[in-house]
Structures are given as C-alpha cells and as structure tokens.
N, C-alpha and C positions, 0 to 999 in steps of 0.2 A: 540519506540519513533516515533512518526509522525512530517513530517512535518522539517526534518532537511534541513538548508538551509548553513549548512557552514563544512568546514573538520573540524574544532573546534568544534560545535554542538555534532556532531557526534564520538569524541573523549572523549568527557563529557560524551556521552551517555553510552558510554565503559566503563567508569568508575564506570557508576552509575548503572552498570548491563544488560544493553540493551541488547537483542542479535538480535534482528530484529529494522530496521529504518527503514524509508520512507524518499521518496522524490516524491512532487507533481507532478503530468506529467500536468498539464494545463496553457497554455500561459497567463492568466489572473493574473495568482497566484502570492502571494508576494513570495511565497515559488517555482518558477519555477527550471528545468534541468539547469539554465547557469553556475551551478560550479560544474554538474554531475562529472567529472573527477576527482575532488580533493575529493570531499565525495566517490567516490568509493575507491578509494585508501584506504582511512583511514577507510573506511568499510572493507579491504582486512586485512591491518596491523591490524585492533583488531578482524581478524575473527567472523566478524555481517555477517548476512543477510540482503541484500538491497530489500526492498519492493518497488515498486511504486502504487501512489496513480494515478490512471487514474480517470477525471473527463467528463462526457460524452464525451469519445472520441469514435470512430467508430470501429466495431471490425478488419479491416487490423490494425489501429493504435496501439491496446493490441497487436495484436500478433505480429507485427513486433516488437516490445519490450520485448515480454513476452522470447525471449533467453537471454537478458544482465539482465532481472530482475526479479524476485516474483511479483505476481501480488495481491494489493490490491483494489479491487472496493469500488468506493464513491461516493455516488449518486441516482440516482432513477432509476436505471440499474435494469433490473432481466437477471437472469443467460440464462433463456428462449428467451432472444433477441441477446443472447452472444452464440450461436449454436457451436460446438466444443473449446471453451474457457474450459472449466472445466477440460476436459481430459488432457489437457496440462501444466495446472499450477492452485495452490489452490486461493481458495478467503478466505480471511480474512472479516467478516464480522464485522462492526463497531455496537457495541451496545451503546446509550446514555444513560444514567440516572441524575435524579435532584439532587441535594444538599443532598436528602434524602434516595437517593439512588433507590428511584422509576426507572424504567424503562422507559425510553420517547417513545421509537420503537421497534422493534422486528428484528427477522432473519426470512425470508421470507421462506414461508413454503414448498418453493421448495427445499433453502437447507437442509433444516431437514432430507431431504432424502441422503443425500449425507452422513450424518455423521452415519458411521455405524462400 
C-alpha cells in the first residue's frame, strides 16, 4: 500500500492484507515523514514492512535512511546514478498501466539484471 499517511491508514492496510507500506520521503508531498513515529509503530504491531518512497533525493539522503527503512525509488532515478545503493537494500520498481491494463513504462533495463 503506498502512500500511507496516518497509524489508521496503515492499520486498515493490515486488515486488508498488506504486508509492505510506504511512506513518502519528499517535503512537497501531501503524504510527508511528520507522523513517521505513529505509522511505524503500527507497522511494528501488525508486523508490515515499512518502505520509503524517496523522491529525487541525493544519494547521502537514501542512505542515511536506508537503516530505519526499505527502500523504494520513484521517479526518473536509474540505479546507475545511485552507485552502491543496491548492495544495500532492494528497489521496488513501480510498474503503471491504463484502465486496460496496457502497460504505460517499463523497468529499466538495468534492473533486469539484477533479477536472477
């Protein structure tokens, strides 16, 4: 479930089967860290994994995060800009599709290699 922004969210999300959340790491976002503490909690009490959603942030910025959290990338990032990020924690690639199921992007064909 992406994109949780409350310990309630994230207690719903338990419910409905989630075993992995996000939460945005970008100061712009409606979905920002200011209630990290209460969603990690109730990410502890329903045994989830907490992903973050980093959004062009710098790579000190992943990594100094990447101990409290899972790392998912979102955005126009290649893993080739992010030099020792991989060895250290996975990426979740975000695949879209329309209404019809088409496919709107792809996983960039550097990770292809990684999945072995």
């Amino acid at each position: 479930m992406c994109g949780i922004t409350s310990a309630r969210d994230t207690e719903l999300a338990a419910q409905a089967g989630a075993n992995l959340v996000s939460m945005i790491h970008w100061p712009h976002s409606k979905h920002s860290l200011s209630v990290a503490k209460e969603i990690s909690k109730a990410i502890q009490d329903n045994s989830m994994e907490l992903v973050g959603v980093f959004v062009e942030d710098d790579v000190s910025t992943i990594l100094g995060t990447a101990e409290a959290y899972g790392l998912r990338l979102h955005g126009d990032c290649s893993s080739a800009k992010l030099p020792g990020l991989l060895p250290l924690s996975g990426v979740i690639y975000v695949i879209h599709s329309n209404e019809n199921g088409k496919l709107l992007n792809h996983v960039p064909n550097e990770a292809t290699a990684l999945v072995a």
